[in-house]
C-alpha positions in Angstrom: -3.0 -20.4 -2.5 0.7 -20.2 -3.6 2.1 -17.2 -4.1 4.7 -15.5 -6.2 8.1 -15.3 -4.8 10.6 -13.4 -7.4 13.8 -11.6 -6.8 13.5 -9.6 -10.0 10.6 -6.8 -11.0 7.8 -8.9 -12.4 5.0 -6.9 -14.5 2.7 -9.7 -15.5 -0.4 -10.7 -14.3 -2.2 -13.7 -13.0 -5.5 -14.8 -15.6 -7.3 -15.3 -12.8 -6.4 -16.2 -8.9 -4.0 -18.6 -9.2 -1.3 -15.7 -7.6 -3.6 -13.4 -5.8 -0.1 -12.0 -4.5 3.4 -10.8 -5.1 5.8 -11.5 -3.0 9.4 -9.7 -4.2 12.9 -10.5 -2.8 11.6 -12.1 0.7 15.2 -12.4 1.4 16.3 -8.5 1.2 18.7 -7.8 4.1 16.9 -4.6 5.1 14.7 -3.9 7.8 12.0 -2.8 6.1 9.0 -3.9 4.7 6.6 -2.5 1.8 3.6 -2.9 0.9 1.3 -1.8 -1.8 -2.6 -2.8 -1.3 -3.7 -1.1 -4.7 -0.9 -2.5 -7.1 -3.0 -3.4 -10.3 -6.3 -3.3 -11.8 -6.7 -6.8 -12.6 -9.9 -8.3 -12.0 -9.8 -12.1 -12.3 -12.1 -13.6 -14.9 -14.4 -14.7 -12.7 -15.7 -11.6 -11.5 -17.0 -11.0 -15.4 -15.2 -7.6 -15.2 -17.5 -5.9 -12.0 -19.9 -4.5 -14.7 -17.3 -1.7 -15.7 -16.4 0.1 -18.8 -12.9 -0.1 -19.9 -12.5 3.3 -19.1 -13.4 3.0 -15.3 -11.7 -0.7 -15.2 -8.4 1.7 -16.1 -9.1 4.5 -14.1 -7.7 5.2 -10.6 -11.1 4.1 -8.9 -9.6 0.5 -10.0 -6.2 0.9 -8.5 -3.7 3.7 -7.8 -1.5 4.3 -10.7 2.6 4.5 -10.4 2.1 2.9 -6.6 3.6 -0.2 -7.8 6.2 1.2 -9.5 7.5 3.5 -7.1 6.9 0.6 -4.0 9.4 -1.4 -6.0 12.0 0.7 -6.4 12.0 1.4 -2.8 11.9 -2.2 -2.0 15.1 -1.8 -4.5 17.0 1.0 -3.1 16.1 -0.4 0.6 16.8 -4.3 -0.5 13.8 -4.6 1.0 10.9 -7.2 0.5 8.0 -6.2 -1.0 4.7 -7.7 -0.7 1.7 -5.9 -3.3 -2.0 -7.3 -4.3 -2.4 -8.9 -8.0 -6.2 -8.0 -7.7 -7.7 -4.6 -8.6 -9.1 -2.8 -4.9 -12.5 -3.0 -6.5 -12.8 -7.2 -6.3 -11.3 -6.5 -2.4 -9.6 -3.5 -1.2 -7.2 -5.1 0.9 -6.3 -1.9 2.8 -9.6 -2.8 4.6 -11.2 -5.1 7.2 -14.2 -7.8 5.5 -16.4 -5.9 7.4 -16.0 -2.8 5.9 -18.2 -1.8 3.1 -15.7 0.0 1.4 -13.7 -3.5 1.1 -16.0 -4.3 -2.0 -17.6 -0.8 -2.8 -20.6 -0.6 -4.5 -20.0 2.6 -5.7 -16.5 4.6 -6.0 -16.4 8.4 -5.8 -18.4 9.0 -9.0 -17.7 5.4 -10.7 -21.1 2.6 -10.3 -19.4 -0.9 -9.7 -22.6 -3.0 -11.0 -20.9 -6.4 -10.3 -20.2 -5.1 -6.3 -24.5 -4.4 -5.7 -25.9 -6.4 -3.1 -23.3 -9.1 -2.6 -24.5 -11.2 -0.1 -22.3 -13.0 2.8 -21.0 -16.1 0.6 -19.8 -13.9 -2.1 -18.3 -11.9 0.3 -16.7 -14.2 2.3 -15.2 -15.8 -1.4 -13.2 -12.5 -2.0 -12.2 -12.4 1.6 -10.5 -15.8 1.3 -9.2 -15.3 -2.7 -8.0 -11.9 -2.3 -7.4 -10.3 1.5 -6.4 -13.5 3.9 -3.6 -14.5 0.9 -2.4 -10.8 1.5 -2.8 -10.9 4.9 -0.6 -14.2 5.5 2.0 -13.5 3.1 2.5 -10.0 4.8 2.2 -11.8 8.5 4.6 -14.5 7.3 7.3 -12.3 6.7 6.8 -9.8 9.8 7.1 -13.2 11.9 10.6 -14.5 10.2 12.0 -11.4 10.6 11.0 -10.7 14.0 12.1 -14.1 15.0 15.3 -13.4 13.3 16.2 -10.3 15.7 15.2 -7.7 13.2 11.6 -6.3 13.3 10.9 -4.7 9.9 9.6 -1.1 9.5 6.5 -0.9 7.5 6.0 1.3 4.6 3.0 0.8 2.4 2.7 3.0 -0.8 -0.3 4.5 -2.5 -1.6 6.9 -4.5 -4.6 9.6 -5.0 -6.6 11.2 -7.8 -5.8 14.9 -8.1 -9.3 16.0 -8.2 -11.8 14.3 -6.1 -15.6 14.7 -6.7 -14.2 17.8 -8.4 -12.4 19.4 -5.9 -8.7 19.9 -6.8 -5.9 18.8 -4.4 -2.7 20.7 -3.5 -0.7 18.5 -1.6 1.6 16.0 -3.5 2.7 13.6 -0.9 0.9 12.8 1.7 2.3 11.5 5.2 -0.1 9.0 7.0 -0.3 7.1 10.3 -2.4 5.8 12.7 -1.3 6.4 16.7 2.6 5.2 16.1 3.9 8.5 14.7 7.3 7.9 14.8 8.4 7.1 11.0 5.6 9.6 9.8 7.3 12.6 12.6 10.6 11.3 11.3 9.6 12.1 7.6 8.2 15.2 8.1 11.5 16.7 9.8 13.2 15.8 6.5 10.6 17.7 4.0 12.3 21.1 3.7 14.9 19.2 2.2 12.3 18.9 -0.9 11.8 22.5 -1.3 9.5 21.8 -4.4 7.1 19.5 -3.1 3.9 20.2 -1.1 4.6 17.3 2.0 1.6 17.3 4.6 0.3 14.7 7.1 -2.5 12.7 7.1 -3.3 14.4 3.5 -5.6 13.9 1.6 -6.8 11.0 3.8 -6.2 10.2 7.8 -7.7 7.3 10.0 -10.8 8.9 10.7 -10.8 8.2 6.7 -10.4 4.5 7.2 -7.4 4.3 5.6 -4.8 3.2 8.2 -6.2 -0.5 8.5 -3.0 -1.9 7.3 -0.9 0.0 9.3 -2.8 -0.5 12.5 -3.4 -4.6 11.7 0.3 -5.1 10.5 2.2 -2.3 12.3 0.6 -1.2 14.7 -0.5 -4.3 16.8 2.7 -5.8 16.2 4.3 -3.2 17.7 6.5 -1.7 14.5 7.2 1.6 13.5 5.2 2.3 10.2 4.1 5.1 7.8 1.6 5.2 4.4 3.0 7.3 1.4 0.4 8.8 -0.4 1.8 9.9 -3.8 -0.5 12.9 -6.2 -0.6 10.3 -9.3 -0.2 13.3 -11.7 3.4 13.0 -10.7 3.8 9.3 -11.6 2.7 9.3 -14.8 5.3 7.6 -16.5 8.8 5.5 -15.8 10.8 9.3 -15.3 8.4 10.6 -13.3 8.1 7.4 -11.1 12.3 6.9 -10.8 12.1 10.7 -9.6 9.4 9.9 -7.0 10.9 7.1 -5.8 14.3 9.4 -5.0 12.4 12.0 -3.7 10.8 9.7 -1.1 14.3 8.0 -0.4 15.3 11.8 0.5 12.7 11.6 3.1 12.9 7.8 4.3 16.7 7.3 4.6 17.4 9.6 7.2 14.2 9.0 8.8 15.0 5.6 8.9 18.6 5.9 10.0 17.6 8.0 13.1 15.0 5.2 14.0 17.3 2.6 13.9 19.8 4.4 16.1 17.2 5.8 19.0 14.6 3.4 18.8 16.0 -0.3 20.5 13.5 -2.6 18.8 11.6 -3.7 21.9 10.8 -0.3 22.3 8.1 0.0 19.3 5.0 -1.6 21.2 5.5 0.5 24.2 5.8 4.0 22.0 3.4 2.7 19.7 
């Protein structure tokens, strides 16, 4: 399956499956990568809309709001690539193994995904291939070049989260995530005070024993590179503003983190602290 390859913002999306992936500015000359598993809500045509209303096909059960937008203009700021699903998390979450139920739920917090009920192994196995293993490669491809090229990337992969969940309200506005390489998210954490405003906390709202780290273990992890998953509050990315101010906000947070890796950490180094 081809997929898209741009070295400008691109806000369209596919009909169908065509491009289950975007793939922006492959060539960036910084050593970093981002990702951004919950980029849109689109679900292809032949999925016949998962059975949802228009309200819950919109809502952040579907996809996580601003993520995109914010990814990008990381991807900008760091002239690094950026790789982000065209397929909303609800056809295949693809910040999750095909074994996982959650990887096609049929039910999200409080939203009933009719056209997810008792898929059975085929139609499992279709998504897997149309949606996740396109991800998957196009992420793996790049990891491989650069690595080959002398210059492991660091992974960042950018979501966001509901301020209320099953009605419970949330305090913390960025979250700080890893898996069992701590060295970005450590990194990251030193440089919060320098956001006075802003609520920074690790592993919040979600941590691995969540489920949530699958990317970061799969792609950074076993590979051996430093890596780190933003969670963003999306009641603070609600519109262009508020997602240009995010995106500083992080970059207030990653580009000292990131210098300091790059200067103690020699990049053979990551498996073995990893």
């Amino acid at each position: 399956m081809p997929l898209s390859d741009s070295n400008a913002p691109t806000s369209g999306l596919p009909d169908d499956l065509d491009v289950p992936v975007e793939v922006w500015n492959a060539d960036g000359s910084g050593d970093v990568l981002v990702l951004c598993e919950h980029a849109s809500n689109h679900i292809p045509a032949r999925y016949d809309g998962l059975g949802l209303s228009h309200a819950d096909s919109e809502s952040h059960a579907a996809w996580d709001p601003g993520a995109r937008t914010v990814a990008l203009g990381l991807a900008q700021a760091l002239d690094a690539p950026m790789v982000a699903s065209r397929v909303s998390r609800l056809v295949y979450d693809c910040n999750r193994p095909p074994e996982a139920p959650s990887a096609m739920p049929a039910k999200s917090e409080l939203i009933d995904v009719p056209g997810n009920r008792d898929l059975d192994e085929a139609a499992r196995a279709e998504r897997t291939d149309a949606v996740y293993r396109p991800f998957c490669a196009a992420v793996s491809e790049l990891i491989e070049k650069r690595t080959l090229e002398g210059r492991p990337p660091v992974l960042i992969t950018v979501h966001s989260f509901t301020p209320v969940y099953y009605g419970k309200p949330r305090a913390v506005e960025i979250g700080i995530l890893h898996d069992t390489d701590t060295r970005l998210a450590d990194l990251m954490l030193e440089a919060a005070p320098a956001l006075p405003d802003r609520l920074v906390e690790r592993n919040s709202p979600y941590g691995p024993e969540d489920g949530v780290t699958h990317s970061l273990v799969l792609h950074g992890v076993n590979n051996g590179l430093a890596n780190v998953m933003i969670e963003i509050r999306n009641d603070l990315v609600r519109d262009s503003a508020e997602e240009a101010q995010m995106t500083e906000e992080l970059l207030v947070l990653l580009r000292p983190a990131l210098a300091h890796l790059a200067a103690a950490t020699p990049a053979t180094e990551g498996a073995d602290n990893a």
